[in-house]
N, C-alpha and C positions, 0 to 999 in steps of 0.2 A: 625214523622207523615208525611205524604206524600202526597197531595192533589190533585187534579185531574187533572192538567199539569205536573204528574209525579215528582213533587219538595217536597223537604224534607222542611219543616214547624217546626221550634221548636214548640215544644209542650208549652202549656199556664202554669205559673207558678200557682198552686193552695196553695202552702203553703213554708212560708220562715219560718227558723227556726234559732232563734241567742241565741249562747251561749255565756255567756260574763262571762269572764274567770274561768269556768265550772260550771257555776250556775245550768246545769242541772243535771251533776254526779258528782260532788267535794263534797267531804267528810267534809265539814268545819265543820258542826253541830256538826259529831260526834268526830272530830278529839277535839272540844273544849271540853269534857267530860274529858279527859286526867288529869285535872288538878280537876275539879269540882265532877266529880265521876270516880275515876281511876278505879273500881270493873267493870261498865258498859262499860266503853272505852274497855276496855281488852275483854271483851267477844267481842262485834262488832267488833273488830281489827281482833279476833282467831278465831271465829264462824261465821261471816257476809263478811266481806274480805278477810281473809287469808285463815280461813278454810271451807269456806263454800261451797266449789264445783262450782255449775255452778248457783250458787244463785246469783251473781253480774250481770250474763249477763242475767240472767232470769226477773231479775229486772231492768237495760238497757236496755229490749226486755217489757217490762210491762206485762210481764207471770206473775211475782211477784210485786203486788203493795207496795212503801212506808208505805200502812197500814200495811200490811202482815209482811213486815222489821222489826217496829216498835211495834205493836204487836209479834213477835216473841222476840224481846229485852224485852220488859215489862214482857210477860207470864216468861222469862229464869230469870229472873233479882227480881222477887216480885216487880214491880213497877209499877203501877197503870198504863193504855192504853189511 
């Protein structure tokens, strides 16, 4: 920004953002399925992360919400949403 004596101004911060060691996209939840439901892990692994195209960054981008995710697993899975 640049004010009226021609001076560049940092711009005013409106939002901090802390990830503390990737609480915002780290896969813990589903990574703990592994042992507890190996059926459901496997699909999320091959359908949601590996296979799922540009569904992770859709979802990183909130195109695709956590419901949408998670309902997608339930509806693929017979497991209740």
């Amino acid at each position: 920004m640049i004010n009226q004596k021609n001076q560049t101004v940092p711009l005013p911060i409106k939002t901090i953002i802390f990830d503390f060691d990737g609480v915002l996209c780290k896969d813990i939840f589903y990574s703990s399925l592994k042992n507890s439901h190996p059926a459901i892990h496997d699909y999320v692994e091959n359908k949601i992360f590996r296979g799922g195209g540009d569904l992770v960054n859709q979802w990183m981008r909130n195109i695709v919400t956590s419901d949408d995710i998670n309902r997608m697993i339930s509806e693929n899975n017979n497991i209740e949403f």
